[in-house]
Each structure stands twice: as C-alpha cells, then as structure tokens.
C-alpha positions as CSV (number, residue, x, y, z in Angstrom):
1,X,14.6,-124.8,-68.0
2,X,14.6,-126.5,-71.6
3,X,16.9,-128.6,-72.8
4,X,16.3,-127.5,-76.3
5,X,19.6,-125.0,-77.4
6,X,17.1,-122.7,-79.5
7,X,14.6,-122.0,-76.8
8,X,18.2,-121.4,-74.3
9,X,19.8,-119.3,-76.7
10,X,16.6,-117.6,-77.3
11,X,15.3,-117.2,-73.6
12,X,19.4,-115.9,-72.9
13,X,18.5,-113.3,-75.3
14,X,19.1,-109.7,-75.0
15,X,15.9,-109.2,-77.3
16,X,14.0,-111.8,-74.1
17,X,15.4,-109.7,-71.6
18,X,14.1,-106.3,-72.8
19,X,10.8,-108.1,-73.8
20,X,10.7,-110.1,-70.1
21,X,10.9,-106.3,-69.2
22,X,8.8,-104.3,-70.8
23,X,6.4,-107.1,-70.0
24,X,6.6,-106.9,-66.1
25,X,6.6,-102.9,-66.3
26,X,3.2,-103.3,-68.4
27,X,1.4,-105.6,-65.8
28,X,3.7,-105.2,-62.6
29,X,0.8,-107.3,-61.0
30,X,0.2,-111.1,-61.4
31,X,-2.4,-111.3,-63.8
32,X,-3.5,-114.8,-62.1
33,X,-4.0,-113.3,-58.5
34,X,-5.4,-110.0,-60.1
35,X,-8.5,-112.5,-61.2
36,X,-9.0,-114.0,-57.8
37,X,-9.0,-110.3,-56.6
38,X,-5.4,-110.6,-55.3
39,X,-2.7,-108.5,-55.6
40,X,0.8,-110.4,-55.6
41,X,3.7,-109.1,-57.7
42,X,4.6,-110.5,-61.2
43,X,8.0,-112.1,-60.7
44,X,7.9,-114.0,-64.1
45,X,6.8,-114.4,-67.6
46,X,4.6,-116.8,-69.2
47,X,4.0,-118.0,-72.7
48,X,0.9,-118.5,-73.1
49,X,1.5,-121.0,-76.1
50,X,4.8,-122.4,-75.5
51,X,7.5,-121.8,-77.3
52,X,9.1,-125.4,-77.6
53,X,5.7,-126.7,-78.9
54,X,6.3,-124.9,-82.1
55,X,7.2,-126.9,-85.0
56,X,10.5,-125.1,-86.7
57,X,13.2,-122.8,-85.0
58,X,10.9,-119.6,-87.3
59,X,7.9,-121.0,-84.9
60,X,9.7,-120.9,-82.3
61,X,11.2,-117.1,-82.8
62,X,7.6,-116.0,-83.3
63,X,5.9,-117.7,-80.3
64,X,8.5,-116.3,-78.0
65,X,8.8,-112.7,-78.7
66,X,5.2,-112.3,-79.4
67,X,3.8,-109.7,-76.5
68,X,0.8,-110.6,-77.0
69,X,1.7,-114.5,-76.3
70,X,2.8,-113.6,-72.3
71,X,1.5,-113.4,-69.2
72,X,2.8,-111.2,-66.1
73,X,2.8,-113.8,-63.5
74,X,4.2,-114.5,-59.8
75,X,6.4,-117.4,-59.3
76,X,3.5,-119.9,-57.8
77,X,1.1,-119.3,-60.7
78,X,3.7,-120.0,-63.1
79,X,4.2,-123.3,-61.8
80,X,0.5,-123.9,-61.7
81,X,0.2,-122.4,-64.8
82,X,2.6,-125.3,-66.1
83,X,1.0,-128.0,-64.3
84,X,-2.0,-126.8,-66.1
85,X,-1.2,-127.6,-69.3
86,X,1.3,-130.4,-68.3
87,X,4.2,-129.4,-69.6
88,X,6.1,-131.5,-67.4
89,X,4.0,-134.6,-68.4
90,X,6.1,-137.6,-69.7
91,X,3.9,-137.5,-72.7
92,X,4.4,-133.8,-73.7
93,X,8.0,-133.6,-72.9
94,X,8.0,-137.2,-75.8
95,X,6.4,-135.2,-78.4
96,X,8.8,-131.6,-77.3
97,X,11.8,-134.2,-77.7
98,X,10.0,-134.8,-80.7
99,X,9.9,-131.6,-82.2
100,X,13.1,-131.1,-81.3
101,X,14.3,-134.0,-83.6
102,X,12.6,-132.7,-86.5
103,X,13.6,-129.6,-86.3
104,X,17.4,-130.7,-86.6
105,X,16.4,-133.1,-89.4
106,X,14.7,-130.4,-91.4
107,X,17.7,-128.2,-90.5
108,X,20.6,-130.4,-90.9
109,X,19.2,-133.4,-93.9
C-alpha cells in the first residue's frame, strides 16, 4: 500500500468502500481472465490510471472515485497488472515521491 497519507485516507474511505463494492457487484468476474476466456473471481480493484500519479490531492480525488477509471480484477492480475506498468519500479516510485513533495509544497508554501 502507499505511503502517501491522501491516497490511505482516501483508499480507507467509506466513499472507496461503497465504490470497491459496487464495482465487484458490476463485474463479479475478473475482467483479465474473462479476455483469456477464463472465469476467475474479481477479488480486487484496479485503477486503471493510478491515483498517486496525479498531480494535486483534487487529481487525486477524481482519479480514484472515477467508476469508469477501475477494473474488477483477481488478486494475480492485479499484481501483473502493476508489474505492467511498473509501478513498483525505482524510477516511478522517484517521480510518485515526487509528486508527493509538490503536492505538500503547493499545499502548505
């Protein structure tokens, strides 16, 4: 999990729980495995466009309780869905540390 006290207060949420839900009841079925013809329950939610990469805390709100921004998946094609798009690469988690400076300077300067 992030490091990043927006994205936990945000992903702690009441309003992330009832989305997380409502998301899962929609597509109860990995959307992943549903492509490859497999059917595997969704167990988690994905943002497609991640929430930390945004560039102010307003960003941030919008990316993660956008529906249309998340994907039903199970628990292995989240985490290849992450090494996908590195988001566990030294460079990316640089520039989300980044962000995350700016967006307390912007905030707090």
């Amino acid at each position: 999990m992030s490091k990043n006290a927006d994205y936990t207060r945000m992903i702690q949420s009441k309003r992330w729980k009832v989305l997380r839900k409502k998301k899962i009841s929609a597509n109860p079925i990995c959307e992943d495995c549903m492509v490859k013809g497999i059917v595997e329950p969704a167990t988690e939610v994905h943002h497609i466009i991640p929430a930390e990469t945004a560039v102010d805390v307003d960003e941030m709100e919008g990316l993660m309780f956008d529906y249309d921004n998340l994907r039903s998946l199970c628990a292995e094609c989240h985490v290849s869905a992450h090494v996908l798009i590195g988001s566990r690469k030294k460079e990316n988690v640089q520039e989300n540390c980044r962000r995350v400076t700016e967006r307390f300077a912007k905030r707090y300067f």
